[in-house]
Kinemage of the C-alpha trace (Angstrom):
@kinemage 1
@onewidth
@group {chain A} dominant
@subgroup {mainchain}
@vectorlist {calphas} color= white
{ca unk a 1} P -53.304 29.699 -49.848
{ca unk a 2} L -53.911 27.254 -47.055
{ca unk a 3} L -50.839 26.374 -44.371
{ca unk a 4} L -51.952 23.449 -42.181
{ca unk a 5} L -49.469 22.864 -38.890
{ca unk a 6} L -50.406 20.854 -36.024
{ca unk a 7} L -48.553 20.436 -32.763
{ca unk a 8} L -48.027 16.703 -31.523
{ca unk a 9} L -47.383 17.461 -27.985
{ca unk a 10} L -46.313 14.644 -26.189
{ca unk a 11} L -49.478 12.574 -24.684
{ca unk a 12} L -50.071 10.177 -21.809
{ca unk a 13} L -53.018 9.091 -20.925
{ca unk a 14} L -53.671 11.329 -18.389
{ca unk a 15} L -52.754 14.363 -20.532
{ca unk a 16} L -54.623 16.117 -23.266
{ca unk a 17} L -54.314 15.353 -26.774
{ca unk a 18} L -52.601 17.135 -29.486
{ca unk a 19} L -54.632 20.566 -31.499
{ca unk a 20} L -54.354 21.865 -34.586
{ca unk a 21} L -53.543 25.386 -35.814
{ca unk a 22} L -54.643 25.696 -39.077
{ca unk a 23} L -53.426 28.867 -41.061
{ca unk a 24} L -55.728 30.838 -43.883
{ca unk a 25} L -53.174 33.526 -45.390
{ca unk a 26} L -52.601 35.307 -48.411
{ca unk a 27} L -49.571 34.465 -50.897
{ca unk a 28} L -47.512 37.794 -48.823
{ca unk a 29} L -49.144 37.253 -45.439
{ca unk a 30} L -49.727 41.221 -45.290
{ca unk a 31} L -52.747 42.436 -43.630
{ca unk a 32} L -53.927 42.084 -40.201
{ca unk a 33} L -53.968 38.461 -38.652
{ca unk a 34} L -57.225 36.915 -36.703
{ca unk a 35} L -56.589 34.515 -34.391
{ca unk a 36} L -59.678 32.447 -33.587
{ca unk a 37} L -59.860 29.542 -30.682
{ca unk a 38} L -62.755 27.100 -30.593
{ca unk a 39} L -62.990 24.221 -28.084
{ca unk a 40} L -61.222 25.326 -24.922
{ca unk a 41} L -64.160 24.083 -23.440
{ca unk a 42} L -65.402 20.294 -24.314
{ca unk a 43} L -68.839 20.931 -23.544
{ca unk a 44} L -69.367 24.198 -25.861
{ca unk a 45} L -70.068 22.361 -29.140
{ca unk a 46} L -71.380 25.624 -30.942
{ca unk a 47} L -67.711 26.904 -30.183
{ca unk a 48} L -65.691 24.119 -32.129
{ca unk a 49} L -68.121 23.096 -34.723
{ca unk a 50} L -68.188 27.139 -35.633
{ca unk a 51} L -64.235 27.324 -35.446
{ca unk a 52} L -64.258 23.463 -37.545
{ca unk a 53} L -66.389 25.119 -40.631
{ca unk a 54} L -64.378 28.195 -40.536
{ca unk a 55} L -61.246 26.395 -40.891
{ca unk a 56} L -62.620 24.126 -43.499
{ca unk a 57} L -64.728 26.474 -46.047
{ca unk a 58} L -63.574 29.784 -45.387
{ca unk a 59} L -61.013 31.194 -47.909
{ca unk a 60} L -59.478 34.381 -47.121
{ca unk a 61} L -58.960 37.035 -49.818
{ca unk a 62} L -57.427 39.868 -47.948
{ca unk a 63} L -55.623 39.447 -44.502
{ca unk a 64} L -55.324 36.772 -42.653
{ca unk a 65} L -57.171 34.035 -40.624
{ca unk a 66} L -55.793 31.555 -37.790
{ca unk a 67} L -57.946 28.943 -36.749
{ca unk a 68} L -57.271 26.324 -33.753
{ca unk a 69} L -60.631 24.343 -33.725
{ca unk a 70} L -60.369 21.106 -31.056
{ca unk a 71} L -57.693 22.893 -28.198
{ca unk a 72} L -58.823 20.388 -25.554
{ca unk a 73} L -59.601 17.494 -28.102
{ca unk a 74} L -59.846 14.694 -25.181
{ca unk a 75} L -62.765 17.065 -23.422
{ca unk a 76} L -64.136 17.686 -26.590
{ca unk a 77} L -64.394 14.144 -27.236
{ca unk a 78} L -66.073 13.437 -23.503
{ca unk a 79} L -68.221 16.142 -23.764
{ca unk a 80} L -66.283 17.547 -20.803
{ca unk a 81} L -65.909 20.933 -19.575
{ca unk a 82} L -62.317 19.916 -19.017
{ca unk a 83} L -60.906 16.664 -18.129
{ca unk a 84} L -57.817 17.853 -16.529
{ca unk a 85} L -59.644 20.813 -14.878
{ca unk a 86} L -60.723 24.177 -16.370
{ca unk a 87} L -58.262 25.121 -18.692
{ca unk a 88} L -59.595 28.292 -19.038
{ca unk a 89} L -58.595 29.136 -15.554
{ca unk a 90} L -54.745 28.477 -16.170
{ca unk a 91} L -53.100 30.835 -17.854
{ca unk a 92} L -51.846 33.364 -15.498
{ca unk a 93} L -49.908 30.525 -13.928
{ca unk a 94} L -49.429 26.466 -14.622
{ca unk a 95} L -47.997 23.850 -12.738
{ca unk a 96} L -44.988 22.355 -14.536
{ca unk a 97} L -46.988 18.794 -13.715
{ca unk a 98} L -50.599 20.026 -14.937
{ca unk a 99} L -51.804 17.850 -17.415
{ca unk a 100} L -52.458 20.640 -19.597
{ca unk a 101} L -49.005 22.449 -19.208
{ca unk a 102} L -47.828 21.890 -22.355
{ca unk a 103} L -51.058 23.200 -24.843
{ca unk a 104} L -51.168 25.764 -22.633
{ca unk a 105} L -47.693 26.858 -22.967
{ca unk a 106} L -48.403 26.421 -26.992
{ca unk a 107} L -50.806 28.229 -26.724
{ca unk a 108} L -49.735 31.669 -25.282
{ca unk a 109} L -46.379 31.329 -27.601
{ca unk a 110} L -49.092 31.901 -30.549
{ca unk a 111} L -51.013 34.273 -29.010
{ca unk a 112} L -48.042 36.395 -28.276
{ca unk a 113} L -46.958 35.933 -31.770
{ca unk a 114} L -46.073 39.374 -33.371
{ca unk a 115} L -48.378 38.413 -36.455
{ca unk a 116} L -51.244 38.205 -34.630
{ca unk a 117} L -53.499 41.371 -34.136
{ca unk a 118} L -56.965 40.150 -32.409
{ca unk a 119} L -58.159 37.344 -31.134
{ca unk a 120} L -60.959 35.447 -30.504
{ca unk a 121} L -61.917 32.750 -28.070
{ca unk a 122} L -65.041 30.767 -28.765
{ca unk a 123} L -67.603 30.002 -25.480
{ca unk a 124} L -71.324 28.408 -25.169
{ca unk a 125} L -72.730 30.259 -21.896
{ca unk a 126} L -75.411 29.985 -19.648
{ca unk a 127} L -78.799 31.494 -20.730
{ca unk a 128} L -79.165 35.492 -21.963
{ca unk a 129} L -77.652 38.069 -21.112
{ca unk a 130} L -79.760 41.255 -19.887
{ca unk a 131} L -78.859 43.849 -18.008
{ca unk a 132} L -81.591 43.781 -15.721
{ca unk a 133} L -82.749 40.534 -13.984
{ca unk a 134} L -85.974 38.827 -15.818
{ca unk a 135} L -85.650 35.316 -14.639
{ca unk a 136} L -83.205 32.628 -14.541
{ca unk a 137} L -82.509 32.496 -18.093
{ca unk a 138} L -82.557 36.108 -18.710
{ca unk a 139} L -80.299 37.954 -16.219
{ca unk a 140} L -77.143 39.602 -15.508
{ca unk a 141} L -75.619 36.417 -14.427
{ca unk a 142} L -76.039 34.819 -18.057
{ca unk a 143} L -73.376 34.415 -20.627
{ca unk a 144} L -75.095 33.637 -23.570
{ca unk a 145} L -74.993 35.928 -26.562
{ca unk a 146} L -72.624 38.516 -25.342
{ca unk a 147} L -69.320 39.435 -26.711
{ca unk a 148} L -67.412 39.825 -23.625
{ca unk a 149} L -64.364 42.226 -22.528
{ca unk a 150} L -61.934 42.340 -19.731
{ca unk a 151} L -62.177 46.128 -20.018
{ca unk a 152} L -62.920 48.895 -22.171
{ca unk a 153} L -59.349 49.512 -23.721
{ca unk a 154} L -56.228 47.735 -23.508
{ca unk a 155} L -53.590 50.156 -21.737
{ca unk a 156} L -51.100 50.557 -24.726
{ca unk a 157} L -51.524 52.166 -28.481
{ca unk a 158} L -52.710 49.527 -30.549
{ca unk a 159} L -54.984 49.959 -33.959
{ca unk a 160} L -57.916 47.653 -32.079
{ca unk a 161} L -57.402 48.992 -28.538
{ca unk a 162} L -60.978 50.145 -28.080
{ca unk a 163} L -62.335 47.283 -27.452
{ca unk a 164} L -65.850 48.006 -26.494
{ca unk a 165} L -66.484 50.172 -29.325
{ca unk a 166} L -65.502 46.930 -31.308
{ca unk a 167} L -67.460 44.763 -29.609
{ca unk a 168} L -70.254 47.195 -29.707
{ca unk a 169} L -70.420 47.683 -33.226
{ca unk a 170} L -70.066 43.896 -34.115
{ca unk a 171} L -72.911 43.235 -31.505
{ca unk a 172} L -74.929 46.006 -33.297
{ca unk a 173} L -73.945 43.537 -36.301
{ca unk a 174} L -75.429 40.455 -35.057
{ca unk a 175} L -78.941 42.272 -34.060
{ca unk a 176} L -79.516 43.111 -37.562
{ca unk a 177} L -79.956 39.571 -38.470
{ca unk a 178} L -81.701 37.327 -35.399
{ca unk a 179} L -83.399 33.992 -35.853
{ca unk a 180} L -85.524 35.001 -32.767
{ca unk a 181} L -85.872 38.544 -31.519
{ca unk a 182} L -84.843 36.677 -28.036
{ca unk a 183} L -81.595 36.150 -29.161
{ca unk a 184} L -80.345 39.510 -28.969
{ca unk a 185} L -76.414 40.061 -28.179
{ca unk a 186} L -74.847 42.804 -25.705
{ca unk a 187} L -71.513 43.679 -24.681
{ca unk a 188} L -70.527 42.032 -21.155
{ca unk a 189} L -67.070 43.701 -19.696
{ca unk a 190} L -65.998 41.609 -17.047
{ca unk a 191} L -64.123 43.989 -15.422
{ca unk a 192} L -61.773 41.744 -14.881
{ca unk a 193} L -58.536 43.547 -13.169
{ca unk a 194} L -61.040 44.851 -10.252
{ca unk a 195} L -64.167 42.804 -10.179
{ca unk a 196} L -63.352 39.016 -11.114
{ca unk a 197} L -60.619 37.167 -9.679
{ca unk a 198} L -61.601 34.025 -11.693
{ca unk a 199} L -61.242 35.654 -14.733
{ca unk a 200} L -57.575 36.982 -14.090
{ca unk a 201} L -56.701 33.307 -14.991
{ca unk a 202} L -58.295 33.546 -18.414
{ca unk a 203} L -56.957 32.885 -21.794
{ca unk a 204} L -58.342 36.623 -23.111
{ca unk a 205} L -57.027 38.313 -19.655
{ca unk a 206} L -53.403 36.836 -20.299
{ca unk a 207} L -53.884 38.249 -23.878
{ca unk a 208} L -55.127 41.915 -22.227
{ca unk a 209} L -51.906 41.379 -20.203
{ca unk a 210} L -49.941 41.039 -23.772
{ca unk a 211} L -50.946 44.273 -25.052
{ca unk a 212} L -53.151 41.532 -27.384
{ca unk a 213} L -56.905 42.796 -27.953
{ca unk a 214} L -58.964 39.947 -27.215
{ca unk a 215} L -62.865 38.970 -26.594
{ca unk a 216} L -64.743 36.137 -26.011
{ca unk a 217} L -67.871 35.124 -28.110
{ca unk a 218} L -70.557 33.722 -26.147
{ca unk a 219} L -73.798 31.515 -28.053
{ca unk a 220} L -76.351 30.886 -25.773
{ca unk a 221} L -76.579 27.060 -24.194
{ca unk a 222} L -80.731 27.215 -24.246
{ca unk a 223} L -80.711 27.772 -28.028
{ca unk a 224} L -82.394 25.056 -29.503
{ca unk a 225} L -80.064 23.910 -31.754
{ca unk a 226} L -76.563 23.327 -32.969
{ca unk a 227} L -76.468 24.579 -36.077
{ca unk a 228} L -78.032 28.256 -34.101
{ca unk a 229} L -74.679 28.458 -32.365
{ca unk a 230} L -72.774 28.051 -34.756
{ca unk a 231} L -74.719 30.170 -37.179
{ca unk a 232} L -74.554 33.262 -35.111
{ca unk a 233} L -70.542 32.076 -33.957
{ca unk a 234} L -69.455 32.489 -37.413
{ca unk a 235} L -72.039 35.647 -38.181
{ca unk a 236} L -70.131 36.939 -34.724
{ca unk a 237} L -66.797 36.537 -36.568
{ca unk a 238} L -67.414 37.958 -39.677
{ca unk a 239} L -68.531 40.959 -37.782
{ca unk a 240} L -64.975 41.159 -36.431
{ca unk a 241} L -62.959 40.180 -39.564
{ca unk a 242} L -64.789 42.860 -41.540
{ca unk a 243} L -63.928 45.381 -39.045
{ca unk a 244} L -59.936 44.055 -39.268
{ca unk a 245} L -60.160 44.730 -42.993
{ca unk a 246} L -60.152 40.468 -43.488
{ca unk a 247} L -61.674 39.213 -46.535
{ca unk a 248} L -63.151 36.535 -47.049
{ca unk a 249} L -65.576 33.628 -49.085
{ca unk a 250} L -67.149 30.586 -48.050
{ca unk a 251} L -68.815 28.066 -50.545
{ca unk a 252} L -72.503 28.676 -48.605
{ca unk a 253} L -74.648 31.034 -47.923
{ca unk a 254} L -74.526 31.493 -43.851
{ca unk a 255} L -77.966 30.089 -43.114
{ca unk a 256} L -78.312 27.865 -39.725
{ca unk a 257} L -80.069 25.479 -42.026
{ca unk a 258} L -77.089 25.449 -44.631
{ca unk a 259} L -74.590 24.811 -41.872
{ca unk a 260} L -77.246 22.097 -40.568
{ca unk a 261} L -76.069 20.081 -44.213
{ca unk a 262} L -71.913 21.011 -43.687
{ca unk a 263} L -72.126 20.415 -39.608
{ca unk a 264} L -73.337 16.556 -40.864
{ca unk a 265} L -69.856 15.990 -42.983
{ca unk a 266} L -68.078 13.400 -41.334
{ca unk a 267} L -65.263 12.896 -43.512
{ca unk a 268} L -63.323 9.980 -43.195
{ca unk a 269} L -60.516 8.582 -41.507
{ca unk a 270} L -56.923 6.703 -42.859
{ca unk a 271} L -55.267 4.138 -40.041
{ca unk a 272} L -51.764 3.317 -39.975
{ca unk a 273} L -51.746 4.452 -43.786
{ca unk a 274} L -53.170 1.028 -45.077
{ca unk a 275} L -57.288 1.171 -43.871
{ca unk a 276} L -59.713 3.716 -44.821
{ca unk a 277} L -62.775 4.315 -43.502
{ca unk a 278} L -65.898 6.615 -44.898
{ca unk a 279} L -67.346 8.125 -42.030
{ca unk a 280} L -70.463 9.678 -43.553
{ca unk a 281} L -72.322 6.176 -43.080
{ca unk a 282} L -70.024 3.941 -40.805
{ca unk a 283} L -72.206 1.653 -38.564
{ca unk a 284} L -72.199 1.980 -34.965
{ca unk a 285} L -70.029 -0.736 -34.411
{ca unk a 286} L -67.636 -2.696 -36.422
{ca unk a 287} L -65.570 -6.038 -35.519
{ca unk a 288} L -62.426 -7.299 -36.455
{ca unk a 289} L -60.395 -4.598 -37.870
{ca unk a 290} L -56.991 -5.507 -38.093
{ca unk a 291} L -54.576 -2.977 -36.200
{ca unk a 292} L -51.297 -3.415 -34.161
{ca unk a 293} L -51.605 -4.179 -30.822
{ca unk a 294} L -50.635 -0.955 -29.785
{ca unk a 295} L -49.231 2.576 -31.810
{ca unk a 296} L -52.034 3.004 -34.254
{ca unk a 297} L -51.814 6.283 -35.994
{ca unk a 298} L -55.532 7.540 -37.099
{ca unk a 299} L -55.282 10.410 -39.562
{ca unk a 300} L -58.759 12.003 -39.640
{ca unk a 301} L -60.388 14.563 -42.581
{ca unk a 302} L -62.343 16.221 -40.208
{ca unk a 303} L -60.664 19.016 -38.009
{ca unk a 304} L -62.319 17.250 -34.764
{ca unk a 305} L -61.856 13.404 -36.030
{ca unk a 306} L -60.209 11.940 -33.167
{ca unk a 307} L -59.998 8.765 -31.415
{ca unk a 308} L -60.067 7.575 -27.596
{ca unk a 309} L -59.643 3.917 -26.383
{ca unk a 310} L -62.213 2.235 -24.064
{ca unk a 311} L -60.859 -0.898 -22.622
{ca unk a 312} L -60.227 -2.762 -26.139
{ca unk a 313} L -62.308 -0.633 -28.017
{ca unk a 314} L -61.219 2.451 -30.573
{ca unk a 315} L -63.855 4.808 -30.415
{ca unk a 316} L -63.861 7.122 -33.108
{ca unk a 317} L -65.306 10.579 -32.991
{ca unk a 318} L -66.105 14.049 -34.310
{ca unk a 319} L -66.218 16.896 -32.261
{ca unk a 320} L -68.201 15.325 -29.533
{ca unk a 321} L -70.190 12.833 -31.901
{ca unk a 322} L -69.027 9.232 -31.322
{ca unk a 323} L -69.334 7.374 -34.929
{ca unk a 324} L -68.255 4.104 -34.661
{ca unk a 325} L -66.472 1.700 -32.018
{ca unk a 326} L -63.843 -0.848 -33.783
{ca unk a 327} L -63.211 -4.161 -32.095
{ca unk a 328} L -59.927 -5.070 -32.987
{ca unk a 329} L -58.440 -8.342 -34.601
{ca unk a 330} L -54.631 -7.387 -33.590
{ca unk a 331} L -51.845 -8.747 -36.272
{ca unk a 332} L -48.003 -7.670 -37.292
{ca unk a 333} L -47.811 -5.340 -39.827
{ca unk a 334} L -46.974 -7.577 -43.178
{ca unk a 335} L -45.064 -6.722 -46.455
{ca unk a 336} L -47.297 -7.867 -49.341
{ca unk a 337} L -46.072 -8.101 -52.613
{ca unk a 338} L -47.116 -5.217 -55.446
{ca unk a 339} L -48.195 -7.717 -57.812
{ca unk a 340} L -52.120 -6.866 -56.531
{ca unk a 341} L -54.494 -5.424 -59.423
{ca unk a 342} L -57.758 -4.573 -59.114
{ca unk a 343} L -60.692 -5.366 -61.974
{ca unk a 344} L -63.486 -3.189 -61.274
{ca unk a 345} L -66.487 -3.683 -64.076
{ca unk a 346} L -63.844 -5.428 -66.836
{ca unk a 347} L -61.109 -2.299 -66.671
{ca unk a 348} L -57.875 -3.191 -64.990
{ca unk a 349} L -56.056 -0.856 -62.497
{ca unk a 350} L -53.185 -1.386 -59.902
{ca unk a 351} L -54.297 -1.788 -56.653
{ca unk a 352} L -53.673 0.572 -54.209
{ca unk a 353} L -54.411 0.156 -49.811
{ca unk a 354} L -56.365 2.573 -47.637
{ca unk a 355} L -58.788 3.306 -50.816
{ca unk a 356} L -62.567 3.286 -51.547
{ca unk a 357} L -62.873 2.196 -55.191
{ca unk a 358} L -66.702 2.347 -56.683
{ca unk a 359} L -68.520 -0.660 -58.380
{ca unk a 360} L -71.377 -0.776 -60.564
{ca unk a 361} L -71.471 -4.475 -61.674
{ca unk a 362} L -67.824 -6.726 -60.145
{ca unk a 363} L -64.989 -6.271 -58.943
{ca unk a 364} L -61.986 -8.866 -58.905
{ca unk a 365} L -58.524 -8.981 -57.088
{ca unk a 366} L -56.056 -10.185 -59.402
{ca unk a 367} L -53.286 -11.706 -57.305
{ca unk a 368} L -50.061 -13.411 -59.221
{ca unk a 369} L -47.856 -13.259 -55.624
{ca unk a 370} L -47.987 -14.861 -51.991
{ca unk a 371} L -50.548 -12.327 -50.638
{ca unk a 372} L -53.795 -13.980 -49.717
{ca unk a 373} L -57.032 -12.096 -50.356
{ca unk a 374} L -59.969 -12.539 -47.690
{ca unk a 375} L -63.321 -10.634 -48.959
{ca unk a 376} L -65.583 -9.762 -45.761
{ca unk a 377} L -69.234 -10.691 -46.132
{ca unk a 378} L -67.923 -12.735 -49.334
{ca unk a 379} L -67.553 -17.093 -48.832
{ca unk a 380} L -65.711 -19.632 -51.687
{ca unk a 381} L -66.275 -22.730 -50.206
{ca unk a 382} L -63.314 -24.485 -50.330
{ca unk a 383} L -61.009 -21.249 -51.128
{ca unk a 384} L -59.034 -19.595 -48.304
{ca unk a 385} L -57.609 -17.042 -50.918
{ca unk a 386} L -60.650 -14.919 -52.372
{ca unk a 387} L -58.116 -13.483 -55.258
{ca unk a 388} L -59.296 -13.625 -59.317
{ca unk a 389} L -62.696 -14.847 -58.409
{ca unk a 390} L -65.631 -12.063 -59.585
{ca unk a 391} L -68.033 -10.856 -56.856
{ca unk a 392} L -70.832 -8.899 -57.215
{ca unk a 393} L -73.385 -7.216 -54.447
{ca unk a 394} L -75.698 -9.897 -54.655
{ca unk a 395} L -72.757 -12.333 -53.369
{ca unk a 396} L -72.382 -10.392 -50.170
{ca unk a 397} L -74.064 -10.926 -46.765
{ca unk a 398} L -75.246 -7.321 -45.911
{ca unk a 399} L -74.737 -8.149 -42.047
{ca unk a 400} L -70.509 -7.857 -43.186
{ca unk a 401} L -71.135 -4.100 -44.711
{ca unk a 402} L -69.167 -1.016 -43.283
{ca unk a 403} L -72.316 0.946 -44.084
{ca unk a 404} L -75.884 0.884 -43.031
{ca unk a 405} L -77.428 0.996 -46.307
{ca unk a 406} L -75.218 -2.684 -46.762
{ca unk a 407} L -73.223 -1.270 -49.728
{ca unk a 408} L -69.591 -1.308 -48.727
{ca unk a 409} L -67.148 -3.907 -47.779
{ca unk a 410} L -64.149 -4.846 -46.666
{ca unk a 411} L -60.989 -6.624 -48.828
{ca unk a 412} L -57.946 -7.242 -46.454
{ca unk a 413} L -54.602 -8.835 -47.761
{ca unk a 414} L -52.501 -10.797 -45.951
{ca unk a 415} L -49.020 -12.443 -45.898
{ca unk a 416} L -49.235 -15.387 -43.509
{ca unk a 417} L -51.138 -14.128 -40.897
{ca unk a 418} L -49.339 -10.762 -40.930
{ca unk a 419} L -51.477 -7.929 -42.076
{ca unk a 420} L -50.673 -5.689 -45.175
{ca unk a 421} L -53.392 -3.557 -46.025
{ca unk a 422} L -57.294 -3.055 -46.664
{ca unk a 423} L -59.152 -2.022 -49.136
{ca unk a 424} L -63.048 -0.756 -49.668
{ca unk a 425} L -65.406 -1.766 -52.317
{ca unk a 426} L -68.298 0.290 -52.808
{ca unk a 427} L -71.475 -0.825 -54.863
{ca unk a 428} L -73.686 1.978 -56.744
């Protein structure tokens, strides 16, 4: 069973935007709890893609499995390390005015949650870790591939307290399966109480401080790929959920060429409940969309679909992949009439806004109210409303597609010049 909450803090534009915390549990909720936290750094995309395809395939059979994917969405967005400042350095103390005060206020209210047992907070470092000094890629210095503690054991009884022999064991894990023999993991403990101030601000030192177990997985920046991270991310949290006793199944098998294919999903996106959008082959760019002048509400597929305004631009994005930019054509919200029908290849059907309907040979609007029809990439001369007239693909200009293989457009209906709602076309 799948629980979906997100928090909606309350945003300016100089704060961050909202996350999600996205709950896998069983039908009881008995079992240990994982807690897992991708994205706490906007320019560690192995972290939140891993922590976006866990909370979108995985099912969980025994136990249970709590995912935040996009914590500092606007960073993740810029490809930031943080916007507002490291927010990983902020939560032994917080200034009331930080722009991040309020996620990371959410934040330690979950972690200190009585459900949750372990957690896990998702990193991209520097290099490879060795204990001896090799060069400046491979040295003690580096981050990458390490599972990393603030000590050896927390300092209270607790069923994971040992948490290098964890960390060991599910580093022992990860070695048995490398895509290079160079990407060997090792435990890192920080040390944190007596050798690293910095860290004493951390998100897994606040945890220590909670009598919470926590560690940090850390993918190497220098691997080549995206799809690497995230491959031995999720192989790094297996390792701990099958030494919790979590269960679990996922629709692939974990191959970084598999999650190459689910990395690429895109999704799509619903504005202001009335426009859809397909973002698995959106063009760069697109021009005119009607939206209010101000308030849009983009509801996104994806766990990191998000949006960010550039002067008059909507930039949409997942993760830190920017999709498409919309140029708005700003109108009032209209109320059109619900006397709209749709004929798609001679069968009838009410229509319905904010859907993608599929056409092999026409489509037609059938229109008995006030509501004018306009059909982008489509011209009548002599007709401003484009309703009961039959259009097929070959009466389309392809420059006026959505898509770049020139295969789906636009139908927006109107009442005066107020706008009421769009729908897509799409031509096998």
């Amino acid at each position: 069973m799948r629980y979906l909450i997100s928090f909606f803090l309350l945003t300016t534009l100089s704060q961050a935007l909202p996350f999600s915390l996205i709950k896998h549990e069983t039908s009881t909720s008995e079992g240990p709890t994982l807690f897992v936290i991708g994205g706490i750094h906007g320019n560690e995309p192995g972290s939140y893609f891993a922590a976006s395809v866990l909370a979108q395939y995985y099912t969980i059979t025994k136990g249970n499995l709590w995912v935040i994917p996009n914590l500092n969405h606007k960073s993740i967005m810029m490809n930031s390390r943080g916007v507002n400042g490291d927010m990983n350095r902020k939560f032994a103390d917080i200034n009331v005015n930080d722009a991040d005060y309020q996620i990371v206020n959410e934040l330690k209210k979950i972690i200190t949650d009585p459900q949750v047992d372990l957690i896990l907070n998702l990193h991209d470092g520097h290099g490879f870790y060795r204990k001896e000094y090799k060069n400046t890629i491979f040295n003690p210095g580096a981050w990458g591939q390490t599972c990393v503690i603030d000590q050896g054991t927390l300092d209270c009884d607790h069923q994971y307290k040992n948490l290098s022999t964890i960390a060991s064991e599910v580093s022992q894990g990860l070695n048995g399966g490398l895509i290079q023999d160079h990407h060997i993991f090792d435990v890192r403990n920080t040390n944190t109480r007596f050798d690293d101030e910095a860290m004493k601000h951390s998100l897994t030192f606040f945890a220590i401080n909670h009598n919470k177990p926590a560690f940090a997985i850390e993918t190497s920046k220098n691997l080549p790929t995206l799809e690497e991270k995230v491959f031995y991310q999720l192989r790094a949290i297996e390792g701990y959920m099958r030494y919790m006793g979590i269960t679990y199944k996922r629709p692939f098998e974990l191959t970084a060429e598999n999650l190459k294919k689910f990395i690429q999903i895109n999704g799509n996106v619903t504005i202001n409940n009335n426009i859809y959008l397909n973002l698995e082959n959106l063009k760069k760019d697109l021009s005119f969309v009607p939206l209010k002048s101000e308030g849009n509400d983009f509801n996104f597929t994806h766990p990191l679909g998000g949006m960010l305004q550039d002067g008059g631009k909507y930039n949409l994005y997942i993760g830190n992949q920017k999709i498409s930019s919309l140029s708005p054509s700003v109108h009032l919200p209209g109320q059109c009439s619900e006397e709209l029908s749709i004929e798609i290849d001679g069968k009838v059907e009410k229509l319905e806004f904010a859907k993608e309907y599929i056409i092999t040979a026409d489509v037609s609007i059938i229109n008995k109210s006030l509501t004018r029809t306009n059909i982008i990439g489509f011209t009548h001369e002599g007709k401003k409303d484009e309703s009961n007239i039959h259009v097929s693909l070959k009466d389309f200009d392809p420059k006026y597609s959505i898509d770049k293989n020139a295969k789906t457009y636009r139908i927006e209906f109107y009442r005066d010049n107020d706008f009421c709602g769009m729908t897509l076309i799409h031509f096998k």
